[in-house]
KEPA-516336 format. One record per residue: x, y, z of N, C-alpha, C in turn; residue number from 1. Coordinates in steps of 0.05 Angstrom, whole numbers, plus 5000, padded with zeros to 4 digits. Atoms other than C-alpha are relative to their C-alpha. Layout:
REM residues N
n_px->X, n_py->Y, n_pz->Z, ca_px->X, ca_py->Y, ca_pz->Z, c_px->X, c_py->Y, c_pz->Z, i->NUM
...
END
This chain:
REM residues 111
n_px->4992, n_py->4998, n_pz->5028, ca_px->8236, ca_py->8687, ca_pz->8499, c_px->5030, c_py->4992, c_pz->4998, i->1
n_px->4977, n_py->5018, n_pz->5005, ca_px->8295, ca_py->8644, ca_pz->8480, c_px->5009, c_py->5002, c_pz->4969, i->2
n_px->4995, n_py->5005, n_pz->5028, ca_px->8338, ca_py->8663, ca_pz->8418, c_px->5036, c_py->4998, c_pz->5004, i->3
n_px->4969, n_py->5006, n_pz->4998, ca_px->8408, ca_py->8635, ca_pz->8405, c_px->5025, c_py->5022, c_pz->4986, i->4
n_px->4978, n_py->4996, n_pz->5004, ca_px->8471, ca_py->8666, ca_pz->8398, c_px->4996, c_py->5031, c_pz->5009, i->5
n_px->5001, n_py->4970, n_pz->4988, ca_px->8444, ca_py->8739, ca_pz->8434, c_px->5012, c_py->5003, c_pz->5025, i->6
n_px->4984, n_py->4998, n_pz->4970, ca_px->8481, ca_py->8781, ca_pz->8478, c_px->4989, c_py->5027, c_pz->4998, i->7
n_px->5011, n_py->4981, n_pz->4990, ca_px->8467, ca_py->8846, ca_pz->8503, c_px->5015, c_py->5018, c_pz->5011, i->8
n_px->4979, n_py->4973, n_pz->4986, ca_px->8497, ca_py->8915, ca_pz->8529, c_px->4981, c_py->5032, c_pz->5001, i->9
n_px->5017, n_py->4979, n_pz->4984, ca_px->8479, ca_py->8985, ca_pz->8557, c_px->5017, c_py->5022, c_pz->4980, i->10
n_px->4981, n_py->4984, n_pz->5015, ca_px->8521, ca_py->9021, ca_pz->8499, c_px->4991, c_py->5022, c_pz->4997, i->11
n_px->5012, n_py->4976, n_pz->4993, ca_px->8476, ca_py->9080, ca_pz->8499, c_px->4984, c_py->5009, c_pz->5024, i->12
n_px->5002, n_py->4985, n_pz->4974, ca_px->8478, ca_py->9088, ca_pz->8570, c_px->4979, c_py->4977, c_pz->5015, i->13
n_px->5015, n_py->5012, n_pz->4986, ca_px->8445, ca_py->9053, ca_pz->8632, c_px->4967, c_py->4990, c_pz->5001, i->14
n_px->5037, n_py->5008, n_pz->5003, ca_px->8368, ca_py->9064, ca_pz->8610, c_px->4994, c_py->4988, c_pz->4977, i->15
n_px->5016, n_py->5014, n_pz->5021, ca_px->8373, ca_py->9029, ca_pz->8549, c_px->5017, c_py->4970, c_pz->4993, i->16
n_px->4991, n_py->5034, n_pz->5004, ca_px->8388, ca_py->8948, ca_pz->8539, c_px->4992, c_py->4996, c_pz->4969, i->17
n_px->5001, n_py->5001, n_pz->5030, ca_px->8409, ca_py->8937, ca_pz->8461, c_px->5007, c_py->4968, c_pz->5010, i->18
n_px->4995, n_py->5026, n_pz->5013, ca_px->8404, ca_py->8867, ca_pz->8438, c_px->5011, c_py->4995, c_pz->4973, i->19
n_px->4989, n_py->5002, n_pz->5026, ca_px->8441, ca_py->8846, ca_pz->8391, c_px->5007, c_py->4959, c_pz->4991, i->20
n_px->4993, n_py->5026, n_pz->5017, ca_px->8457, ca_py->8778, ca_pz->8346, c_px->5024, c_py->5005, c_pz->4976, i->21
n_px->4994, n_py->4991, n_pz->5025, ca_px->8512, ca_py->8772, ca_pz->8303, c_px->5018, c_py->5021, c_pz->5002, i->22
n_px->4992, n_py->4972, n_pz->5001, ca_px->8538, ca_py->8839, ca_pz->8325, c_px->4984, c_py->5026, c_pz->5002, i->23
n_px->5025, n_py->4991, n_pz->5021, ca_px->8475, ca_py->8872, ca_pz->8297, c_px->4981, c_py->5001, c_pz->5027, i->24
n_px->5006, n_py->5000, n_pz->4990, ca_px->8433, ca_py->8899, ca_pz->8338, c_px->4965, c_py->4993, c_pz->4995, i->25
n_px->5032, n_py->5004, n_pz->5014, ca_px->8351, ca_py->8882, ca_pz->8333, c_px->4983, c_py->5009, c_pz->5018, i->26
n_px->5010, n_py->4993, n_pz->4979, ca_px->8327, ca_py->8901, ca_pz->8400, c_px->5013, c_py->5022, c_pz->5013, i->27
n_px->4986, n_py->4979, n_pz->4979, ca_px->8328, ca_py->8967, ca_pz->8445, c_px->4978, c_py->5000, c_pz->5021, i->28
n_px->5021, n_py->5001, n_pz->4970, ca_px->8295, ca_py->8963, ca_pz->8509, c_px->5006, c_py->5024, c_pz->5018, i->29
n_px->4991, n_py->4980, n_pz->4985, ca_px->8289, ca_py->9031, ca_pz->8542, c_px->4983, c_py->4998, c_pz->5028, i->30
n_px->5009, n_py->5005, n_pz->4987, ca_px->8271, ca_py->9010, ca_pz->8603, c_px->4993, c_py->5023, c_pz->5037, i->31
n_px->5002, n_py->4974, n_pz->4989, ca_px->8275, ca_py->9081, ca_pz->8647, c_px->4982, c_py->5016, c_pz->4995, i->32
n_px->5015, n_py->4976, n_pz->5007, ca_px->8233, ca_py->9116, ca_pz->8602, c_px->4970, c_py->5000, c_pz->5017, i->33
n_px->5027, n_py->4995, n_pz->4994, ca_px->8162, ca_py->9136, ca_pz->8622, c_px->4978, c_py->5009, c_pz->4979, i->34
n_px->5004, n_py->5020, n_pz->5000, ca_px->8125, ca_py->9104, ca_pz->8582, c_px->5018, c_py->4983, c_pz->4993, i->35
n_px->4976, n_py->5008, n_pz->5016, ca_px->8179, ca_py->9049, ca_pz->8571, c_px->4985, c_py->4990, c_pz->4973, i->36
n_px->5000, n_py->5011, n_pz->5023, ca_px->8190, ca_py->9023, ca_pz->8508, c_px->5020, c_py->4982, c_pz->4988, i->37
n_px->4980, n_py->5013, n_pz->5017, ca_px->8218, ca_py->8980, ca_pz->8454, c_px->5006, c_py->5002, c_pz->4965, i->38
n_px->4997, n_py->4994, n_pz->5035, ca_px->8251, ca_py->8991, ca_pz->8382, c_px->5016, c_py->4979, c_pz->4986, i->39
n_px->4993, n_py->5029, n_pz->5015, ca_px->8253, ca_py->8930, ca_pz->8336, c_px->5014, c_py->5012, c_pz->4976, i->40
n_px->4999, n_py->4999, n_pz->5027, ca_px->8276, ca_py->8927, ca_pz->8266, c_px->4977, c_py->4983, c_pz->4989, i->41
n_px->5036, n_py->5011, n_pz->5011, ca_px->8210, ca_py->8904, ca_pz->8221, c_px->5007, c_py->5003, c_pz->4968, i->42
n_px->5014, n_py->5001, n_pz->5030, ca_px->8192, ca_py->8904, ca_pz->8146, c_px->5000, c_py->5028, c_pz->5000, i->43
n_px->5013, n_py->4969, n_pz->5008, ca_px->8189, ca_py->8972, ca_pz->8115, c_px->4970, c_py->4995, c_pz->4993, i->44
n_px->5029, n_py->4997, n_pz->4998, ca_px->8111, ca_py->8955, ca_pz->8097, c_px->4988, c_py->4990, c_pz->5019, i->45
n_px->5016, n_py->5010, n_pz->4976, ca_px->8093, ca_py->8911, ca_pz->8149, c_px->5002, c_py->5025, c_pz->5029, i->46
n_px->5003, n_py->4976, n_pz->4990, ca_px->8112, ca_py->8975, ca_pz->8186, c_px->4987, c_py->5020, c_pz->4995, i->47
n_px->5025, n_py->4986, n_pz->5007, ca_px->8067, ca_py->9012, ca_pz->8158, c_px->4973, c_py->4992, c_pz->5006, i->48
n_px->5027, n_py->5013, n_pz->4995, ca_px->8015, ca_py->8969, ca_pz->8173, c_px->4994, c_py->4999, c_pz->5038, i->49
n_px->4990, n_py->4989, n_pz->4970, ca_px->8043, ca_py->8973, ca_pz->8249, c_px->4981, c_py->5021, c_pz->5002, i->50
n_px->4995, n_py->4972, n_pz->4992, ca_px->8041, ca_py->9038, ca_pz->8254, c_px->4967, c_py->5013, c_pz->4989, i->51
n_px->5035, n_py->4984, n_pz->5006, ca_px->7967, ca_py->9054, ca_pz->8221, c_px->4982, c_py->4981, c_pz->5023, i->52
n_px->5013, n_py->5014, n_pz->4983, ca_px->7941, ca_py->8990, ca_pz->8262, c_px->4996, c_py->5004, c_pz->5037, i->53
n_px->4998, n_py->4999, n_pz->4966, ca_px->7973, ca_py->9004, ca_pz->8338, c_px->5009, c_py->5029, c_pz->4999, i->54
n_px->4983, n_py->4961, n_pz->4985, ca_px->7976, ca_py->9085, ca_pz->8364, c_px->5024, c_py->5001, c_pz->5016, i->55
n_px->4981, n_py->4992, n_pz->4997, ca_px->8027, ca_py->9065, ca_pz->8398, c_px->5025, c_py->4989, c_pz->4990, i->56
n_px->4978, n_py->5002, n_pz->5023, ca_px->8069, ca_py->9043, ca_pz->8346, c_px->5011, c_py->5023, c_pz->4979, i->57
n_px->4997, n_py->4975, n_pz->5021, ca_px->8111, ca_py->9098, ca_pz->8314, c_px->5032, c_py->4996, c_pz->4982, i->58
n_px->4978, n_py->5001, n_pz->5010, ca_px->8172, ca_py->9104, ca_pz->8274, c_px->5024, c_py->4996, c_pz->5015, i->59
n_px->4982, n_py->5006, n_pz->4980, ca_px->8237, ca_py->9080, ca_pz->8304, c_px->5009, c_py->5027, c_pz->5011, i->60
n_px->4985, n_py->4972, n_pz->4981, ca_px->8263, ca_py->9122, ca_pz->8363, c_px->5026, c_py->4999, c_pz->4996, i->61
n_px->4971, n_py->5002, n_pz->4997, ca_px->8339, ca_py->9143, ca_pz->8349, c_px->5005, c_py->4968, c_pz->4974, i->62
n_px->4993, n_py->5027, n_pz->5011, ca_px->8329, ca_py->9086, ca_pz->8295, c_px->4997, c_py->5016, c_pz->4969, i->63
n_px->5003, n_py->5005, n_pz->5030, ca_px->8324, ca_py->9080, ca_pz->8211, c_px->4968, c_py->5005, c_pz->5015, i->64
n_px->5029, n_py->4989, n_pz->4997, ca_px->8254, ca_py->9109, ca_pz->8208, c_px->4979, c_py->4979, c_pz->4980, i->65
n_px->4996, n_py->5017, n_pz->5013, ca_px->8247, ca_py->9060, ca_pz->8152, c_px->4998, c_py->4971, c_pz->5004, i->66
n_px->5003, n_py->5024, n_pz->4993, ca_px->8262, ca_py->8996, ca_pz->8176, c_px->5004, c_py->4993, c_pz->5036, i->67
n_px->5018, n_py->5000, n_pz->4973, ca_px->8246, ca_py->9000, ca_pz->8254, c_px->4974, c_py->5011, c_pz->5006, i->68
n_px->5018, n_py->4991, n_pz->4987, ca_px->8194, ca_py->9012, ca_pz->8300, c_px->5003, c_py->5005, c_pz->5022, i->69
n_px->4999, n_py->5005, n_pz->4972, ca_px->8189, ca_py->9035, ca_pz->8374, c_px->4963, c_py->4995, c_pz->5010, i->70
n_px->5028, n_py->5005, n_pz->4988, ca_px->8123, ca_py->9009, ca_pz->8411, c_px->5009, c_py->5011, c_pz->5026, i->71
n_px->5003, n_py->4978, n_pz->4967, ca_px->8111, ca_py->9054, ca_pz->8477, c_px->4979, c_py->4975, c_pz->5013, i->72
n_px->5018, n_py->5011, n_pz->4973, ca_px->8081, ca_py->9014, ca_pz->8542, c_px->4980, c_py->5017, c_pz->5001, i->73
n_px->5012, n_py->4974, n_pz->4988, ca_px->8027, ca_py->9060, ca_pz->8553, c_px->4981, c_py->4987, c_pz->5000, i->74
n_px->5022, n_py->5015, n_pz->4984, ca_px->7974, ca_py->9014, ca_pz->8571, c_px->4974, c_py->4989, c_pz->4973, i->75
n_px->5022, n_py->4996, n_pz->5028, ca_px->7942, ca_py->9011, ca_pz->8495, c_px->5003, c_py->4974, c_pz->4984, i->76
n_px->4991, n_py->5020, n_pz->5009, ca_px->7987, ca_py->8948, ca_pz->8475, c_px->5018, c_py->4985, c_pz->5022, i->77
n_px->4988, n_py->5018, n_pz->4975, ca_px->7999, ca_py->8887, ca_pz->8519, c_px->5028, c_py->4989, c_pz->4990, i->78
n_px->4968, n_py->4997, n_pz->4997, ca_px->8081, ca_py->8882, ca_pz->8532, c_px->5000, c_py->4967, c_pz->4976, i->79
n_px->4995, n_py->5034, n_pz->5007, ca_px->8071, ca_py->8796, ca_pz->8503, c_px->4983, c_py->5003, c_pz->4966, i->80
n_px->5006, n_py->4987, n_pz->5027, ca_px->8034, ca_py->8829, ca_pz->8440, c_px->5028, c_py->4999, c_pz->4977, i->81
n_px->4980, n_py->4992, n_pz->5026, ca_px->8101, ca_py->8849, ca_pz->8410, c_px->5023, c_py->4973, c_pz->5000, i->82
n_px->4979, n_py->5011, n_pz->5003, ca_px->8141, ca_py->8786, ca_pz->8430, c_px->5004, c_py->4986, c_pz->4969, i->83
n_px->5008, n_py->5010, n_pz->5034, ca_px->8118, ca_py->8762, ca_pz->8349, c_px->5015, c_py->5024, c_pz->4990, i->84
n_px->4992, n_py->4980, n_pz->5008, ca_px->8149, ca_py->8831, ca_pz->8333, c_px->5035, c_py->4994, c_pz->4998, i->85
n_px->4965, n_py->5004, n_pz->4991, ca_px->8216, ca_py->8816, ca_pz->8370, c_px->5016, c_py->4981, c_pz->4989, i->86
n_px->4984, n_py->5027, n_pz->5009, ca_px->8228, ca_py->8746, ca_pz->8341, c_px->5000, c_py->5003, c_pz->4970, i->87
n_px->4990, n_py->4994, n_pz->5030, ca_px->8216, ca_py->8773, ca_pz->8272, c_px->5024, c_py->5023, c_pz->5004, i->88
n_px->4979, n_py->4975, n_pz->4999, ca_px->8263, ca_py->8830, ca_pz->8279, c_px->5026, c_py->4986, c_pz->4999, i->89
n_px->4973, n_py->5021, n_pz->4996, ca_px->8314, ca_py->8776, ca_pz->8309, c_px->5005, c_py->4987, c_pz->4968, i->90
n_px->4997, n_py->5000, n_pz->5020, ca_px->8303, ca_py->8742, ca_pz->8247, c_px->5004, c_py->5015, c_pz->4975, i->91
n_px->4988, n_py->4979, n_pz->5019, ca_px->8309, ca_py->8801, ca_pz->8200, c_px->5029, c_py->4999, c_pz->5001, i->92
n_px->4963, n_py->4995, n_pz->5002, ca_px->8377, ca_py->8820, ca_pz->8224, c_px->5009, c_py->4977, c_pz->5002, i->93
n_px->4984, n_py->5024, n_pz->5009, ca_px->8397, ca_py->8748, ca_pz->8225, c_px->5010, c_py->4996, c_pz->4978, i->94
n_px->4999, n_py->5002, n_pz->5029, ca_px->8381, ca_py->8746, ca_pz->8159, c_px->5020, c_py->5011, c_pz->4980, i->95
n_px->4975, n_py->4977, n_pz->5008, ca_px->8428, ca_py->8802, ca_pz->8144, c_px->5022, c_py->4996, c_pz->5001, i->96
n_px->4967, n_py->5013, n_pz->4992, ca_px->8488, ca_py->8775, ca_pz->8173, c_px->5008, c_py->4996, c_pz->4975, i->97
n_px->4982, n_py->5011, n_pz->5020, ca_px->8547, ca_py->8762, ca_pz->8130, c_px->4999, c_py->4971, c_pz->5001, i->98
n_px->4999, n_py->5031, n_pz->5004, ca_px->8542, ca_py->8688, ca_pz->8112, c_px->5026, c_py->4992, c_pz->5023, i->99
n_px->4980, n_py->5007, n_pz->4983, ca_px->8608, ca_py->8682, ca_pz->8143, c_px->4997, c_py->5000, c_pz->5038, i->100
n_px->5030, n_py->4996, n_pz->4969, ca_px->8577, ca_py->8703, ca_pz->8213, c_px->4981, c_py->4983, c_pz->5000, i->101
n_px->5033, n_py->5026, n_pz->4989, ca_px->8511, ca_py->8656, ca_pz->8207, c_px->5022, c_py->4981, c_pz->5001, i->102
n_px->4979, n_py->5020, n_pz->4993, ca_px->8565, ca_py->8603, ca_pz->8195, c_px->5014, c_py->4993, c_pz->5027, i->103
n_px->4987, n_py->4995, n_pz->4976, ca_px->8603, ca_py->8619, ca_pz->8250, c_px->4988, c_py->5000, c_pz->5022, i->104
n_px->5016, n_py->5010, n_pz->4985, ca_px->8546, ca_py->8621, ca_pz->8292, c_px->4981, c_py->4972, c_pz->5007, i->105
n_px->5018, n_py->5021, n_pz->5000, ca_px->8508, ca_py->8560, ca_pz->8272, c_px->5034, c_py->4982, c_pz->5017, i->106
n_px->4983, n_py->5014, n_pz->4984, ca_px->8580, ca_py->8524, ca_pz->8285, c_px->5006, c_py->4995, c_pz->5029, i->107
n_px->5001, n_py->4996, n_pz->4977, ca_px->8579, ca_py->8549, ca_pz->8355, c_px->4979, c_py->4974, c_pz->5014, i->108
n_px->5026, n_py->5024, n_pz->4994, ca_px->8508, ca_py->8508, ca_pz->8364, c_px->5015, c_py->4983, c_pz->5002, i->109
n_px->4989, n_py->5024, n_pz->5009, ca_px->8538, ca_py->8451, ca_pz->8332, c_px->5025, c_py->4990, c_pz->5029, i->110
n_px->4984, n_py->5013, n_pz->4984, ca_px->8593, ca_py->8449, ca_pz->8388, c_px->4985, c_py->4988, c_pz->5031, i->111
END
């Protein structure tokens, strides 16, 4: 999975890998836990539709209950399932950015 202008850090500690774009974060990868998991940003309805469709889709962990999700590993949803999850999310908070920021990023490309 290839998305431009992401970087990444351990800001709430060694077991969890935040992605971010922008600043903004869209991805949390808790990759210690047991079952691991991951907490996107999503659609407030298309989250709802998550969350009645996959059991182990629940309200964001440590997130806006609202507009994330965390999906749990637990053997119920295959890990390449949610990468359609992850690249909208990326896109969500892209979307969000201050104009001035997407700018500033697209320019980056451009060099």
């Amino acid at each position: 999975m290839t998305m431009p202008h992401v970087t990444y850090d351990n800001v709430f500690g060694p077991q969890t890998t935040c992605y971010r774009v922008g600043g903004k974060i869209f991805l949390m990868l808790g990759q210690d836990a047991d079952p691991q998991y991951a907490t996107f940003s999503y659609d407030p309805e298309e989250s709802l539709v998550l969350r009645a469709t996959y059991p182990s889709v629940v309200p964001g962990y440590y997130s806006n209950k609202r507009l994330s999700n965390t999906v749990y590993y637990d053997g119920r949803i295959e890990p390449e399932q949610t990468l359609d999850w992850i690249s909208e999310s990326y896109a969500i908070v892209f979307a969000k950015l201050p104009r001035k920021v997407r700018d500033e990023l697209a320019a980056r490309s451009d060099a």
